[in-house]
C-alpha positions in Angstrom: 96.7 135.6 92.5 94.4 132.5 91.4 91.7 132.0 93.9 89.2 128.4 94.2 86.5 127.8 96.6 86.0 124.1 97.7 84.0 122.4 100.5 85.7 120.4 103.4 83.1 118.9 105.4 80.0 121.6 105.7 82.8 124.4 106.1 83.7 126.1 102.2 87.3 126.9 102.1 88.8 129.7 99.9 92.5 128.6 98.3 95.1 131.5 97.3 97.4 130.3 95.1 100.6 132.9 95.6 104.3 133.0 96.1 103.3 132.5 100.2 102.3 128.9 98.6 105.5 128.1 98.1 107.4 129.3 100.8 105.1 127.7 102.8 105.6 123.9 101.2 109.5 125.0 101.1 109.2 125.1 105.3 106.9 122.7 105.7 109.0 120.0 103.4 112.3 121.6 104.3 113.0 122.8 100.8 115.2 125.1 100.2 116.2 125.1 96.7 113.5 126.5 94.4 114.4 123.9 91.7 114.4 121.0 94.4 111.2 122.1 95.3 109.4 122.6 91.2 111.1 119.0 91.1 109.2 117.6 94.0 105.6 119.5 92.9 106.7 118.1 89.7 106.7 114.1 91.0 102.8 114.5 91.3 102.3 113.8 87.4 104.6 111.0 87.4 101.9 108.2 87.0 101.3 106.1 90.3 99.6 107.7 92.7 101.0 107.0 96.6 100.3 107.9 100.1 103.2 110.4 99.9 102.1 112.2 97.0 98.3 112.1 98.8 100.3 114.1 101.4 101.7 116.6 99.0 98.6 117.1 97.6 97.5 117.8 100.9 100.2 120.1 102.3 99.4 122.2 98.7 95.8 122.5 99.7 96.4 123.1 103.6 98.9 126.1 102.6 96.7 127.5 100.2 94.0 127.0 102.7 96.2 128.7 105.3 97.1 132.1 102.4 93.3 132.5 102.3 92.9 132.6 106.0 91.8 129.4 106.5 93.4 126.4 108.8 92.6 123.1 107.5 93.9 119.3 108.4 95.5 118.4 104.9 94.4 115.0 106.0 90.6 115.9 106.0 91.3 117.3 102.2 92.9 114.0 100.9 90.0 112.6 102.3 87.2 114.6 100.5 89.6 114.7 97.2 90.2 110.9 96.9 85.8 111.0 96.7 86.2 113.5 94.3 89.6 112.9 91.4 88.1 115.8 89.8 88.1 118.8 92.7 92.1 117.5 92.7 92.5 118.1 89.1 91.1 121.1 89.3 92.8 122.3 92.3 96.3 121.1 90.7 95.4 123.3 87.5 94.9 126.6 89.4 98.4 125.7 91.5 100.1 125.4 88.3 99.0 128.4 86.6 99.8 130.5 90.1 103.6 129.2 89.6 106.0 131.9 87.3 105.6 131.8 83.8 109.0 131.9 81.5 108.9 134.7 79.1 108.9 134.7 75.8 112.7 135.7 75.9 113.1 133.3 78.3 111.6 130.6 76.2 113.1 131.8 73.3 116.9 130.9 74.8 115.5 127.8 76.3 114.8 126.5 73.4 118.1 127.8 71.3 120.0 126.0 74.1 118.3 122.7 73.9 118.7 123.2 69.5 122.5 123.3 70.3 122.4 120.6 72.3 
């Protein structure tokens, strides 16, 4: 489980980036589909930048807040992050690396398949 400490207002926050992430932003979104739900994470990197991707960005922070025992307004964490690009890139990074990893089986068909294409 990755782990990040950030500050929100004068109170620091502790973010767990775990499975409970996700199942949390799969109720919260009304997700069900894992791959819907990698898709729509996904749509972050896609360029512009727009008030609903603010809000993802802030649902991802307020259920990691919320797996490390925290309750935060994801509002209040758009608010610091669009002060500070860089706590959001880093933030983003640690998600990322939380999410499954294929393995090298795994990438190994992957990219067989794609070569037959």
């Amino acid at each position: 489980m990755n782990k990040l400490e950030i500050k929100i207002g004068k109170q620091v926050v502790e973010l767990k980036f775990n499975f409970g992430v996700l199942r949390l932003l799969s109720e919260k979104w009304g997700i069900q589909s894992v791959t819907d739900l990698f898709i729509k994470i996904g749509s972050l990197g896609d360029g512009e930048v727009t008030m609903d991707k603010l809000s993802m960005f802030g649902d991802i922070v307020w259920a990691a807040a919320k797996k490390g025992g925290e309750e935060i307004d994801s509002d209040e964490a758009v608010e610091v992050f669009l002060q500070q690009p860089e706590k959001m890139q880093e933030i983003m990074f640690e998600f990322m690396k939380s999410m499954p990893q294929p393995t090298e089986e795994q990438k190994k068909t992957a990219a067989q398949t794609k070569a037959k294409k």
